[in-house]
N, CA, C and O atoms as a GROMACS GRO file, in nm:
protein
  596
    1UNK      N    1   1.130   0.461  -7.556
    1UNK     CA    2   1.166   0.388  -7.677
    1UNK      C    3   1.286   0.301  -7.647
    1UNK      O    4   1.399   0.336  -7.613
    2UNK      N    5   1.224   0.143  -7.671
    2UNK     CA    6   1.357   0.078  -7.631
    2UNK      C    7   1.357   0.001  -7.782
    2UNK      O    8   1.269  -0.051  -7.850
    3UNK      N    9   1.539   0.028  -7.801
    3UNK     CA   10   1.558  -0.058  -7.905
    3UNK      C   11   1.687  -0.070  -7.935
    3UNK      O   12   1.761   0.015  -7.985
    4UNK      N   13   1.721  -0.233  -7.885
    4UNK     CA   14   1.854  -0.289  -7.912
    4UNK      C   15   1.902  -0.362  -8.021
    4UNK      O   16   1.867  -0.477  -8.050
    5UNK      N   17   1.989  -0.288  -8.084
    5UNK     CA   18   2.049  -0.386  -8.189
    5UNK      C   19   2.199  -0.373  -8.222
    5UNK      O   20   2.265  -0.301  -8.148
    6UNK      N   21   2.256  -0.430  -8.319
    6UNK     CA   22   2.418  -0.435  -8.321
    6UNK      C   23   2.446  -0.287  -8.375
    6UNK      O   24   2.370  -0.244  -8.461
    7UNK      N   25   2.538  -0.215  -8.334
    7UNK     CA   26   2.534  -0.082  -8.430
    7UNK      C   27   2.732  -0.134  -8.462
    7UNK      O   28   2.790  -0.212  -8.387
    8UNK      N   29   2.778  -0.088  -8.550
    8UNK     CA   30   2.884  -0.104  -8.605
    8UNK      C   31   2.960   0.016  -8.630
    8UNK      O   32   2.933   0.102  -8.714
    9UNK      N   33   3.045   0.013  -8.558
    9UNK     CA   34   3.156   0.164  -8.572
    9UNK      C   35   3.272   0.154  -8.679
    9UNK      O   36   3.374   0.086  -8.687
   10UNK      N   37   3.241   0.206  -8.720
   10UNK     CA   38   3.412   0.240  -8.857
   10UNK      C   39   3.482   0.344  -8.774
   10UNK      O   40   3.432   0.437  -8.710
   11UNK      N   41   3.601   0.312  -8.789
   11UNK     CA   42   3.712   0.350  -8.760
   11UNK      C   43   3.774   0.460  -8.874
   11UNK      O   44   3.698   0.467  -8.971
   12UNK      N   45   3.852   0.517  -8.881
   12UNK     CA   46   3.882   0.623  -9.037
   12UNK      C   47   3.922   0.534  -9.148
   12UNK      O   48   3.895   0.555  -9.266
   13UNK      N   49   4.009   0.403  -9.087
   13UNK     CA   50   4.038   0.300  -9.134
   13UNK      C   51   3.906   0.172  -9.189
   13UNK      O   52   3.934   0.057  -9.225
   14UNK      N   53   3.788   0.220  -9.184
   14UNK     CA   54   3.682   0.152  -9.213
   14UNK      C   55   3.686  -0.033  -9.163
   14UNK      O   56   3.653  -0.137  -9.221
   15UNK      N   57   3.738  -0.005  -9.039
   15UNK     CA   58   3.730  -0.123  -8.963
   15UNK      C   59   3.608  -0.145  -8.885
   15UNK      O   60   3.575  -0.055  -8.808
   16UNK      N   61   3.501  -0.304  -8.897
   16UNK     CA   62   3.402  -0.328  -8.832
   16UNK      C   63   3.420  -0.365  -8.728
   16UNK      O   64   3.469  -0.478  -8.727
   17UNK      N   65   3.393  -0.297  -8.574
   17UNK     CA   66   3.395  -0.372  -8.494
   17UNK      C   67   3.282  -0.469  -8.412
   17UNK      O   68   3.298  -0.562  -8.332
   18UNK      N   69   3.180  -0.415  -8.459
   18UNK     CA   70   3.051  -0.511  -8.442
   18UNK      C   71   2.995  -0.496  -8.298
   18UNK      O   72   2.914  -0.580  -8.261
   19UNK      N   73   3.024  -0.413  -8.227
   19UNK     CA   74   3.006  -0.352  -8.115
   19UNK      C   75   2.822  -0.377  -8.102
   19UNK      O   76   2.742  -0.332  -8.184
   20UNK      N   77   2.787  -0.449  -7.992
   20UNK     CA   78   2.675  -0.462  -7.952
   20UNK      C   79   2.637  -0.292  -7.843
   20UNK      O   80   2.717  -0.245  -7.762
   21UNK      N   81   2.501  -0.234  -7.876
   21UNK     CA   82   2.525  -0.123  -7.797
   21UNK      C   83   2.340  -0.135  -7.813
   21UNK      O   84   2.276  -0.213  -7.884
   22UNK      N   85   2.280  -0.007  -7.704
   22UNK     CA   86   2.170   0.027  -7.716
   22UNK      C   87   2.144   0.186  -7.772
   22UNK      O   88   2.226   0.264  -7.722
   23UNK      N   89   2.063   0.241  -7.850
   23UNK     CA   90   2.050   0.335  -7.867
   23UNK      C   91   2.036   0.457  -7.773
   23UNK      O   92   1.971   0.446  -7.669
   24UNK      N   93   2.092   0.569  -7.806
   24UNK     CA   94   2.087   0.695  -7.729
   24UNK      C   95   2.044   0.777  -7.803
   24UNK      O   96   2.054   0.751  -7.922
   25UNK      N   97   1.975   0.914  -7.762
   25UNK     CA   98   1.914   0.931  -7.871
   25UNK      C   99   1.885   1.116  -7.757
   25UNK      O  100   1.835   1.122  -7.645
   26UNK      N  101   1.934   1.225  -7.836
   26UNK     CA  102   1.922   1.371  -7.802
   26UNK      C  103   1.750   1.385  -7.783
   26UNK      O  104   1.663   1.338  -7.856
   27UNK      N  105   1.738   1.457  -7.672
   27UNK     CA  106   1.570   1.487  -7.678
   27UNK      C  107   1.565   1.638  -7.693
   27UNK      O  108   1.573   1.695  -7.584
   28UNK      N  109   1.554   1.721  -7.800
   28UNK     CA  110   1.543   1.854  -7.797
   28UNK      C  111   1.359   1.864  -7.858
   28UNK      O  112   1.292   1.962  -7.826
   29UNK      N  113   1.307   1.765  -7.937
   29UNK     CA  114   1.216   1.787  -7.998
   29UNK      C  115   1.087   1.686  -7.943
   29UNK      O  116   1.097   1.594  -7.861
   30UNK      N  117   0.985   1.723  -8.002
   30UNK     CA  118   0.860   1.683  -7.996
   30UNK      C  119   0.839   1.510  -8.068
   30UNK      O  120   0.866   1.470  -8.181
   31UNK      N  121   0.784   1.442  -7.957
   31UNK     CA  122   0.804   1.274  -8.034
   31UNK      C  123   0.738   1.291  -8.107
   31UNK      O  124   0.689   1.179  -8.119
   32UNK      N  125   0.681   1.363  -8.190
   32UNK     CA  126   0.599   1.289  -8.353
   32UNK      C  127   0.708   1.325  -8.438
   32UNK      O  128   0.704   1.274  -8.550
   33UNK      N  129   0.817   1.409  -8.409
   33UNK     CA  130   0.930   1.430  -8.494
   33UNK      C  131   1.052   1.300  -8.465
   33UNK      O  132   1.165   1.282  -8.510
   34UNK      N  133   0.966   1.227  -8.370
   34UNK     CA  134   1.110   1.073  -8.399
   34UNK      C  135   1.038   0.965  -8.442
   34UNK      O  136   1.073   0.849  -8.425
   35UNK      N  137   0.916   1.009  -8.506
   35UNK     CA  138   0.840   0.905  -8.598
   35UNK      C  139   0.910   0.795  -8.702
   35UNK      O  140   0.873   0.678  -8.713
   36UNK      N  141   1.037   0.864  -8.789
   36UNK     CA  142   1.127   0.818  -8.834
   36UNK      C  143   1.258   0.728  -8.783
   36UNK      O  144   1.340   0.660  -8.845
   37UNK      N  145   1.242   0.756  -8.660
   37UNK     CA  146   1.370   0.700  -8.577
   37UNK      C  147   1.321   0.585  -8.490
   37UNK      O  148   1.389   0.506  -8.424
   38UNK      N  149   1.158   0.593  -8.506
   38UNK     CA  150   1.078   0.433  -8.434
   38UNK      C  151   1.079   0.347  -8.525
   38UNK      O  152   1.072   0.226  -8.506
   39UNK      N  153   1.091   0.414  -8.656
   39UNK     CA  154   1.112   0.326  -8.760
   39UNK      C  155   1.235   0.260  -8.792
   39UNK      O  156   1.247   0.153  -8.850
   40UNK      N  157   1.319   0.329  -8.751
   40UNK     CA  158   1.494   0.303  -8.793
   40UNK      C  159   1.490   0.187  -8.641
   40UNK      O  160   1.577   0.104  -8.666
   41UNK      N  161   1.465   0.174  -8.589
   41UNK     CA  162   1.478   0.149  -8.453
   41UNK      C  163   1.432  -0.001  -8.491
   41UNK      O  164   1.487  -0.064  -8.400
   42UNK      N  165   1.360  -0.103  -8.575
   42UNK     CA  166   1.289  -0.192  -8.620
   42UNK      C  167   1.390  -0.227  -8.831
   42UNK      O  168   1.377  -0.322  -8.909
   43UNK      N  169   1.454  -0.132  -8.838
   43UNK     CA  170   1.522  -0.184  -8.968
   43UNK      C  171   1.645  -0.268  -8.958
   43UNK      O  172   1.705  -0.248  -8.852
   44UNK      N  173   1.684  -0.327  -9.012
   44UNK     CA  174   1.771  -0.388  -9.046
   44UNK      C  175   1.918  -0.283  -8.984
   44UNK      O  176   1.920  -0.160  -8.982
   45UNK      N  177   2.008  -0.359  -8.948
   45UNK     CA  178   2.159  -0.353  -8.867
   45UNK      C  179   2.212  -0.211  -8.986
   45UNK      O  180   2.232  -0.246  -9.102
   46UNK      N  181   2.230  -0.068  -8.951
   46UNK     CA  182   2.319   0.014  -8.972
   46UNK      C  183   2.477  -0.018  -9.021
   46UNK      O  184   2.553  -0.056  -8.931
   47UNK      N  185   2.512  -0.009  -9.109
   47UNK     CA  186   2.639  -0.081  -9.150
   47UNK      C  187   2.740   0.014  -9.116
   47UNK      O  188   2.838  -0.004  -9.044
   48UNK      N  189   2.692   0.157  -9.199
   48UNK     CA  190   2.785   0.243  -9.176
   48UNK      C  191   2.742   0.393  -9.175
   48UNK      O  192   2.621   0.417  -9.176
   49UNK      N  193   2.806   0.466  -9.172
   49UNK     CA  194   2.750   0.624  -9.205
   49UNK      C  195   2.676   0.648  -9.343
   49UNK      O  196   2.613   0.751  -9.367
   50UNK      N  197   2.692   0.524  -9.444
   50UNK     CA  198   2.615   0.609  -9.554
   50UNK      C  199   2.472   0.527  -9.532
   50UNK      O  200   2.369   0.567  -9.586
   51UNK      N  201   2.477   0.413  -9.452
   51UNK     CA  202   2.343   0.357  -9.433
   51UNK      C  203   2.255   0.474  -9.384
   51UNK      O  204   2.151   0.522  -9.428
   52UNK      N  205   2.350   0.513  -9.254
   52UNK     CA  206   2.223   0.551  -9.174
   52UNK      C  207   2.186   0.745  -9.200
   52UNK      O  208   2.110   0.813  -9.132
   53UNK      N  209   2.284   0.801  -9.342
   53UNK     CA  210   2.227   0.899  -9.411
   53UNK      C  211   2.129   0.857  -9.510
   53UNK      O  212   2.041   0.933  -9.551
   54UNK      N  213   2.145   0.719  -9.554
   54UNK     CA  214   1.999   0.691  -9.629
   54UNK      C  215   1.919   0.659  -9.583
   54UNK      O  216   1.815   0.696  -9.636
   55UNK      N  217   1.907   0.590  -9.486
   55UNK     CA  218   1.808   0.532  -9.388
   55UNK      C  219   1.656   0.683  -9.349
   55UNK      O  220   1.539   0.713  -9.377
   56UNK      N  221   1.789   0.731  -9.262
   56UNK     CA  222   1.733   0.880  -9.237
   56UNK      C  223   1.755   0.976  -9.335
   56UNK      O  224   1.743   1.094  -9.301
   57UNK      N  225   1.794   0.941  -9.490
   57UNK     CA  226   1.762   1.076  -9.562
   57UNK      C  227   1.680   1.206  -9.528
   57UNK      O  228   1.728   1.319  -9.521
   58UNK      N  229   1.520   1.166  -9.506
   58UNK     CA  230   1.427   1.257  -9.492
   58UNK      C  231   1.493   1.402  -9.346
   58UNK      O  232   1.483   1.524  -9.356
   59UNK      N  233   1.555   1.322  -9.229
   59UNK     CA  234   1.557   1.410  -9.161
   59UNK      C  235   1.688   1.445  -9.142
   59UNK      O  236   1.719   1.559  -9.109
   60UNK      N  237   1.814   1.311  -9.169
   60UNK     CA  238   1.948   1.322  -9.106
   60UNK      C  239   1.995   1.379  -9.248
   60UNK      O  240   1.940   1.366  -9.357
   61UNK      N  241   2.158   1.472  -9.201
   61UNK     CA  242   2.211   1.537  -9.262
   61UNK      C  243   2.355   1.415  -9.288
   61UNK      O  244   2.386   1.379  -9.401
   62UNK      N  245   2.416   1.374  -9.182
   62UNK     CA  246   2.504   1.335  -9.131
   62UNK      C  247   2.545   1.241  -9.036
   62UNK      O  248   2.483   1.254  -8.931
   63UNK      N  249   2.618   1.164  -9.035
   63UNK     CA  250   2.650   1.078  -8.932
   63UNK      C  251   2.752   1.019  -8.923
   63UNK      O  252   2.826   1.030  -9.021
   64UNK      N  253   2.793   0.949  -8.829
   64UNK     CA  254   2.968   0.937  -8.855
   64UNK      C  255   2.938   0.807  -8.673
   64UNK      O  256   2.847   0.788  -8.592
   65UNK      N  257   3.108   0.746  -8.702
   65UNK     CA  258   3.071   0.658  -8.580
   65UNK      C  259   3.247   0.623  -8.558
   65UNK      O  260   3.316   0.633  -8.659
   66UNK      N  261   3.292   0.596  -8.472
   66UNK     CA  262   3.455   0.593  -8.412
   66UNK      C  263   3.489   0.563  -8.306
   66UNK      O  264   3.456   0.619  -8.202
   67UNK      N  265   3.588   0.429  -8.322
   67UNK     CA  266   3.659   0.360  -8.272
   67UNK      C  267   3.740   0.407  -8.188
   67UNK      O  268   3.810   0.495  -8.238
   68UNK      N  269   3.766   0.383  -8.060
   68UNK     CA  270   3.907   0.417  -7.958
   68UNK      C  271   3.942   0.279  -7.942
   68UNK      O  272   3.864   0.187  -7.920
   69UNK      N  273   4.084   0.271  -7.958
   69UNK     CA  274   4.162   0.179  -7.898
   69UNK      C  275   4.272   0.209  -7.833
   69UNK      O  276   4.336   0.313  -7.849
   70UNK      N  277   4.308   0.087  -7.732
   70UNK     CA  278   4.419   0.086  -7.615
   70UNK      C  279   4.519  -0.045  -7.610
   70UNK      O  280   4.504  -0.145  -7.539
   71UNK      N  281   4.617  -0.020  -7.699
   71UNK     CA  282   4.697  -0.156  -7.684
   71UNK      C  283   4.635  -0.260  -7.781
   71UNK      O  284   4.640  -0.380  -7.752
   72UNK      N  285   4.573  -0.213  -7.905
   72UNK     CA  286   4.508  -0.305  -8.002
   72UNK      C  287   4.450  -0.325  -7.955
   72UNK      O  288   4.439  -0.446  -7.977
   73UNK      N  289   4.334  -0.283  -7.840
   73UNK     CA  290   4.232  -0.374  -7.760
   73UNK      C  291   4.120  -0.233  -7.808
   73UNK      O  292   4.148  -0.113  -7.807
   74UNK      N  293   3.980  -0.302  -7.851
   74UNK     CA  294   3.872  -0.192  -7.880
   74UNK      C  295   3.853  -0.157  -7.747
   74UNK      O  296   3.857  -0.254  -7.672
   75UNK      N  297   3.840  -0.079  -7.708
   75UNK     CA  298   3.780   0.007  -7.615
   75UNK      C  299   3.647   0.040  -7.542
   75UNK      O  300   3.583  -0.010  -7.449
   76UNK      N  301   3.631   0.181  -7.652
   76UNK     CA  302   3.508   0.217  -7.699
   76UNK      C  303   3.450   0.277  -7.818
   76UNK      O  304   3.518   0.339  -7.900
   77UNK      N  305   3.302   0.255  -7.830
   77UNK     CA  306   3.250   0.297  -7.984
   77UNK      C  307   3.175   0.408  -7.931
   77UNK      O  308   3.163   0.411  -7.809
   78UNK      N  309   3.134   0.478  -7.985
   78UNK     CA  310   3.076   0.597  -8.013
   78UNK      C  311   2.990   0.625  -8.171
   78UNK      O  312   3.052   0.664  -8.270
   79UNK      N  313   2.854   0.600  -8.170
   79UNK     CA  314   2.774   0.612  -8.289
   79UNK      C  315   2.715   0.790  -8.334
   79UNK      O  316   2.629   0.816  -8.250
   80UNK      N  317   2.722   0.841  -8.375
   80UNK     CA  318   2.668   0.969  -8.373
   80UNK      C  319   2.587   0.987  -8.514
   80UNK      O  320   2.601   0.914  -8.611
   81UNK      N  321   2.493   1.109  -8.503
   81UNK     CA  322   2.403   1.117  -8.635
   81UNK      C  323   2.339   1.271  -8.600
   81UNK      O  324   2.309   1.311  -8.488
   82UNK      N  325   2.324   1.354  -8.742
   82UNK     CA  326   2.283   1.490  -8.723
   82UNK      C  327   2.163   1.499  -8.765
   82UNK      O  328   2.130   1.434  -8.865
   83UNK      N  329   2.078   1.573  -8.704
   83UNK     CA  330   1.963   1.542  -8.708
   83UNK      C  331   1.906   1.705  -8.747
   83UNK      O  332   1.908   1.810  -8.681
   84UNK      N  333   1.840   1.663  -8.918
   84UNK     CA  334   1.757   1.821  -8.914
   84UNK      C  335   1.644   1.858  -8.887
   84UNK      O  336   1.544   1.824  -8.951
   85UNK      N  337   1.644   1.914  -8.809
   85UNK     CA  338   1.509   1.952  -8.742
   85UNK      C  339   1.494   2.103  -8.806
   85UNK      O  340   1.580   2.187  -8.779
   86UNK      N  341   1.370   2.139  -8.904
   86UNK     CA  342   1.355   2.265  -8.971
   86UNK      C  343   1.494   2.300  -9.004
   86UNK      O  344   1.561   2.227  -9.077
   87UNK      N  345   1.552   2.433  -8.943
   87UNK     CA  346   1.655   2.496  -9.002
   87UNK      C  347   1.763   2.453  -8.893
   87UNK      O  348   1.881   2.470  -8.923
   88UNK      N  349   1.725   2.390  -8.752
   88UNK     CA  350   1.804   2.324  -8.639
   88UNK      C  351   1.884   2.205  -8.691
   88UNK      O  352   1.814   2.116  -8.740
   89UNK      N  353   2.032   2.182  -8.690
   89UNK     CA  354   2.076   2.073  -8.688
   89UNK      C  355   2.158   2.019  -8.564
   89UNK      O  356   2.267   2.058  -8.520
   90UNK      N  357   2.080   1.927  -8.522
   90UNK     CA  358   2.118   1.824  -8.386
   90UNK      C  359   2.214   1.715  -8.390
   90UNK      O  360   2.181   1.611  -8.447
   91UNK      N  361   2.325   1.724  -8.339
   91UNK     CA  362   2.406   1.636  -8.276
   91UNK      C  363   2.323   1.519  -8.193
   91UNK      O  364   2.263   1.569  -8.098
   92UNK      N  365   2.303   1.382  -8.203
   92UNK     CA  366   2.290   1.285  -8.114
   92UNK      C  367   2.360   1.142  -8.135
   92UNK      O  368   2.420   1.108  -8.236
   93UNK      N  369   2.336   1.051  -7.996
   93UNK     CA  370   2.447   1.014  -7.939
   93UNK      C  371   2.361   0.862  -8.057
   93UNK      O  372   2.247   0.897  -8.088
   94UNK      N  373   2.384   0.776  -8.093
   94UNK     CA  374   2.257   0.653  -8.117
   94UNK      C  375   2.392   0.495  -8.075
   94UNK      O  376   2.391   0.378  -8.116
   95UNK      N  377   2.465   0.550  -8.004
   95UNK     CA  378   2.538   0.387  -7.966
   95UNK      C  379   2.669   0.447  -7.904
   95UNK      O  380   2.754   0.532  -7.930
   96UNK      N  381   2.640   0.363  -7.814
   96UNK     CA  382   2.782   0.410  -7.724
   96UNK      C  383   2.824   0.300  -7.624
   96UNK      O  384   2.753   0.264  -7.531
   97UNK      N  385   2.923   0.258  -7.646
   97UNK     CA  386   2.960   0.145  -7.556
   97UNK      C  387   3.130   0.140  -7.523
   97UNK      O  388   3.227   0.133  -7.597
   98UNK      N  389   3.116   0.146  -7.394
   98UNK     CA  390   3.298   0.049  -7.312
   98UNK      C  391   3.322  -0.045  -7.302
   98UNK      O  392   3.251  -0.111  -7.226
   99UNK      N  393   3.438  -0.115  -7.372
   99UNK     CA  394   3.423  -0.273  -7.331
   99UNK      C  395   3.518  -0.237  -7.186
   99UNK      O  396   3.476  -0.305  -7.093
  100UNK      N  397   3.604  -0.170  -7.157
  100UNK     CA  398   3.749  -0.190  -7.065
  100UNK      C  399   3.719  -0.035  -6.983
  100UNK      O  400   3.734   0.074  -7.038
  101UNK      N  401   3.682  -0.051  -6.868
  101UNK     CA  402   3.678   0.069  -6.773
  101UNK      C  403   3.854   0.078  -6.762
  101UNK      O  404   3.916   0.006  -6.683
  102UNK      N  405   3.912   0.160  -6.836
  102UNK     CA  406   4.023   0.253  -6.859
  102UNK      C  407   4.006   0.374  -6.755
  102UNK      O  408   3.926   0.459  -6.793
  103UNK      N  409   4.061   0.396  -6.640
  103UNK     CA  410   3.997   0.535  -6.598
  103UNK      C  411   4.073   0.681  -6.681
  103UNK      O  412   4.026   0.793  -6.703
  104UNK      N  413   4.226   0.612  -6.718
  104UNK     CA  414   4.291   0.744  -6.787
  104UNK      C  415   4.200   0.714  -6.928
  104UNK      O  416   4.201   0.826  -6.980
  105UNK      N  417   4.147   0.654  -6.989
  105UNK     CA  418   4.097   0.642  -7.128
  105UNK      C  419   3.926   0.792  -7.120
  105UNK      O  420   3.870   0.818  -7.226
  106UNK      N  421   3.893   0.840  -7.030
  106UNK     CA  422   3.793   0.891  -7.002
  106UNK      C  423   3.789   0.998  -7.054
  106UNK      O  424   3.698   1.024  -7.133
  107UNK      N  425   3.891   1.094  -7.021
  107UNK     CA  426   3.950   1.198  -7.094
  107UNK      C  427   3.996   1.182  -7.230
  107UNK      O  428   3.995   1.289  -7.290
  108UNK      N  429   4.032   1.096  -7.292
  108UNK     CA  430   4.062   1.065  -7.403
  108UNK      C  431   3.947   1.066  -7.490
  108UNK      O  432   3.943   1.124  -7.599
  109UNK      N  433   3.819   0.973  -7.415
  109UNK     CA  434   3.701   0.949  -7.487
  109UNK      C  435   3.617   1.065  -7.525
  109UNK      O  436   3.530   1.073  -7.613
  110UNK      N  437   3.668   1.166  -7.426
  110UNK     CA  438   3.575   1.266  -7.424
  110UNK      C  439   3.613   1.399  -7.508
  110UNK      O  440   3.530   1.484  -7.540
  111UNK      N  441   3.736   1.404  -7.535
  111UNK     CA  442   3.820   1.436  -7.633
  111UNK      C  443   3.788   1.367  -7.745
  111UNK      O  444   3.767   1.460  -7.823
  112UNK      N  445   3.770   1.271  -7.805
  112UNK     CA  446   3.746   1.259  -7.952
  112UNK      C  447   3.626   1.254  -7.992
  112UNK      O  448   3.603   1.225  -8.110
  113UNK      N  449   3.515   1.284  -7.896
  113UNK     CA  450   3.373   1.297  -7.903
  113UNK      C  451   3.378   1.444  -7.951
  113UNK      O  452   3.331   1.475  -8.061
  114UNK      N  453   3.450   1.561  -7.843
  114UNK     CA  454   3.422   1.677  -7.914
  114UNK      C  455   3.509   1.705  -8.037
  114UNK      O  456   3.458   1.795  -8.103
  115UNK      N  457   3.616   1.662  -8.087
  115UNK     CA  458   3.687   1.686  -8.185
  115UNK      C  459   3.619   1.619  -8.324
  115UNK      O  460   3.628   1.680  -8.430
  116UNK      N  461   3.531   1.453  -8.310
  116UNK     CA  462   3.489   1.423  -8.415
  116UNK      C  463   3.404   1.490  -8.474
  116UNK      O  464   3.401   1.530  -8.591
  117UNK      N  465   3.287   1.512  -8.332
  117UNK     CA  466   3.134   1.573  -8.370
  117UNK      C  467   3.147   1.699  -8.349
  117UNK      O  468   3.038   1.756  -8.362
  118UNK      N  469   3.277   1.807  -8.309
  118UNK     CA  470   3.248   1.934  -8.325
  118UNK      C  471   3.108   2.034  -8.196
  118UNK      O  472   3.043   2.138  -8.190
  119UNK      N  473   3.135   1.901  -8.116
  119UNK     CA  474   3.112   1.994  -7.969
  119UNK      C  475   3.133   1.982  -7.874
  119UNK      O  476   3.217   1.900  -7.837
  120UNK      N  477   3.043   2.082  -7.767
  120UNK     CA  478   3.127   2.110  -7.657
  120UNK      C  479   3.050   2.035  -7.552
  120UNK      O  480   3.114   2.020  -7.448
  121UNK      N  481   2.908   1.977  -7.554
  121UNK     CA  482   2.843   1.949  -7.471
  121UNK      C  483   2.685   1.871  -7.468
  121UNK      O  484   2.588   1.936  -7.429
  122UNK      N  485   2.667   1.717  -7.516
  122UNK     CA  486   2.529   1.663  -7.528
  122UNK      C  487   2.404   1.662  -7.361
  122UNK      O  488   2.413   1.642  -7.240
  123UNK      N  489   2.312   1.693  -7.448
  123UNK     CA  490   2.196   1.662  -7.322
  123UNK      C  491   2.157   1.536  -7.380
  123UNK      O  492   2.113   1.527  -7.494
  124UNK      N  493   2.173   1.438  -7.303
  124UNK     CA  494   2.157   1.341  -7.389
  124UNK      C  495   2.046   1.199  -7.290
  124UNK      O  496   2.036   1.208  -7.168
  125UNK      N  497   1.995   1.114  -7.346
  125UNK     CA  498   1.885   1.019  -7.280
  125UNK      C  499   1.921   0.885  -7.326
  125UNK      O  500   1.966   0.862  -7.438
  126UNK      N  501   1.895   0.776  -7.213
  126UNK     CA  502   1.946   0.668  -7.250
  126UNK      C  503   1.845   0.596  -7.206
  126UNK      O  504   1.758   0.644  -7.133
  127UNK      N  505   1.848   0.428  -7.259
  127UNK     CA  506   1.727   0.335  -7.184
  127UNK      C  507   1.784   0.284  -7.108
  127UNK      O  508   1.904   0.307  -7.096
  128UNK      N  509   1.711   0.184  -7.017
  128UNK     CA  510   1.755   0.107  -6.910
  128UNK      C  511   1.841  -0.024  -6.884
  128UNK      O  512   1.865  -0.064  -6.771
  129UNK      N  513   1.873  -0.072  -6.971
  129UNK     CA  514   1.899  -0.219  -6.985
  129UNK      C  515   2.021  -0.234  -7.064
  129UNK      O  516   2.074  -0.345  -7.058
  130UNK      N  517   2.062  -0.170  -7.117
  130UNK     CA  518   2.195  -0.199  -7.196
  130UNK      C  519   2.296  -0.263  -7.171
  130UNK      O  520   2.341  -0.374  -7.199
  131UNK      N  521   2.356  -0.094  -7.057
  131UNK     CA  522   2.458  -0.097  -6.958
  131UNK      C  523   2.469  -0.062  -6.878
  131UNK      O  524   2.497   0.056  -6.862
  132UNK      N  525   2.448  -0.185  -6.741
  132UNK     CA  526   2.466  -0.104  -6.595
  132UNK      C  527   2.544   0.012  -6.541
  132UNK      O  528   2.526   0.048  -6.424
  133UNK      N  529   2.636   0.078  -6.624
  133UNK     CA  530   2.705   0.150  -6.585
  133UNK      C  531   2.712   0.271  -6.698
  133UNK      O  532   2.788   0.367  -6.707
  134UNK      N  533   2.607   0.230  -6.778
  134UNK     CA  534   2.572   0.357  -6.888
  134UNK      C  535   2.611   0.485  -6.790
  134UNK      O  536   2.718   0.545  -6.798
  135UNK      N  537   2.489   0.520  -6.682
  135UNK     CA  538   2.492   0.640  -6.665
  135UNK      C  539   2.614   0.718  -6.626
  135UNK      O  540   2.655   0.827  -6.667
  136UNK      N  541   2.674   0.612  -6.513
  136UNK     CA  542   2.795   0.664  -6.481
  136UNK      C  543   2.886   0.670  -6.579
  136UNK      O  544   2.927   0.785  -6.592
  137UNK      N  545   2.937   0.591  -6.659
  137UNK     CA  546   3.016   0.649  -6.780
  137UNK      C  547   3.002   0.817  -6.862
  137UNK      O  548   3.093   0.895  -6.890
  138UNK      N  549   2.848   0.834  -6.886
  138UNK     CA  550   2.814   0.914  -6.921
  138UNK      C  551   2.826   1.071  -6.843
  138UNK      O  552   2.832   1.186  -6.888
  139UNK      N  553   2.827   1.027  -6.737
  139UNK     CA  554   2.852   1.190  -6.669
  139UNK      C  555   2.970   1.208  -6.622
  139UNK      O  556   3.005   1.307  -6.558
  140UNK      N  557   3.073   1.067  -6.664
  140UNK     CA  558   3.233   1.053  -6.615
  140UNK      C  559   3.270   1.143  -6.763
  140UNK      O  560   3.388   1.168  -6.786
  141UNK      N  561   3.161   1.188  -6.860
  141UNK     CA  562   3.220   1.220  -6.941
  141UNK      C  563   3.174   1.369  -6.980
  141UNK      O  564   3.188   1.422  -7.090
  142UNK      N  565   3.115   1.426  -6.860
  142UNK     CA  566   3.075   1.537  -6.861
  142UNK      C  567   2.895   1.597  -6.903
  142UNK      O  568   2.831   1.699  -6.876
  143UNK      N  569   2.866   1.474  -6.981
  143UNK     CA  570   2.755   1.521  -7.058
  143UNK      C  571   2.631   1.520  -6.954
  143UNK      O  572   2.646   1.471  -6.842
  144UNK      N  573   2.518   1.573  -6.991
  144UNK     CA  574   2.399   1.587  -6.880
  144UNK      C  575   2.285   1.493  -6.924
  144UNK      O  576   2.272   1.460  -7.043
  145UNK      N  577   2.193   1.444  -6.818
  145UNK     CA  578   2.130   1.346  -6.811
  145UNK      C  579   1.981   1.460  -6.858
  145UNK      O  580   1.951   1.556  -6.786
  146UNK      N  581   1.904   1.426  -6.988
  146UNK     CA  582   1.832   1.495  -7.016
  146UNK      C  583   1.685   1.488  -6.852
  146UNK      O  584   1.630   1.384  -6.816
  147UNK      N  585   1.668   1.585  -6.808
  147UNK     CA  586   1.600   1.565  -6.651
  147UNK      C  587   1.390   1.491  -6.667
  147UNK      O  588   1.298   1.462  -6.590
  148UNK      N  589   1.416   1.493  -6.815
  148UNK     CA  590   1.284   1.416  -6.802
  148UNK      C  591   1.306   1.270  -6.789
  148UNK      O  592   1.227   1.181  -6.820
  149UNK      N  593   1.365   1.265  -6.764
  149UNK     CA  594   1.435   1.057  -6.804
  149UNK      C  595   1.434   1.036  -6.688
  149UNK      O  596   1.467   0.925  -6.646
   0.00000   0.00000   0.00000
């Protein structure tokens, strides 16, 4: 599933940064259960967290999205969304982007990932084309490359 579009991070301060990113997206479940998310994937630009709890009413609980900055300079965004699956609720990643390879900023990033979203560790899947350096960012940040990808 490839699908690029602008995703937009609020800050606590409900600042847009307009962050161009590609979707990421947790694989714990069966694809006829992201029937809804091929759909979201083709709607109109996500504004904010209450879009994309209405958007995904039917399955999402939650979602939230946050800004790092360095010297007034954006950084990175981080999109996140909880996903109910039956009585399972899933953490996944749906936008994630660096503008400034920071190497001390890594630890930082990875720190407000578990403090926003309240964990310790995503299996997480990405597409090809975004960002050449998706993957490596991604395991600079501890998380695991889901092994069917």
């Amino acid at each position: 599933m490839r699908a690029k579009q602008t995703a937009v991070a609020n800050d606590s301060a409900g600042y847009n940064s307009g962050v161009r990113s590609e979707r990421l997206i947790v694989k714990y479940f069966e694809p006829k259960d992201l029937v809804w998310l091929r759909e979201m994937s083709l709607d109109p630009i996500m504004k904010s967290e209450r879009d994309w709890r209405e958007t995904g009413k039917l399955w999402a609980e939650h979602g939230l999205a946050r800004s790092l900055y360095y010297n007034g300079k954006l950084v990175a965004s981080v999109g996140m969304i909880m996903f109910k699956l039956g009585e399972a609720h899933v953490w996944g990643i749906y936008s994630f982007e660096i503008k400034y390879c920071i190497r001390p900023l890594i630890r930082k990033l990875r720190m407000m990932l578990k403090v926003y979203a309240n964990i310790n560790e995503l299996d997480v899947i990405w597409t090809s084309a975004a960002f050449p350096a998706a993957e490596r960012y991604v395991k600079a940040l501890g998380f695991k490359r889901h092994k069917g990808m």
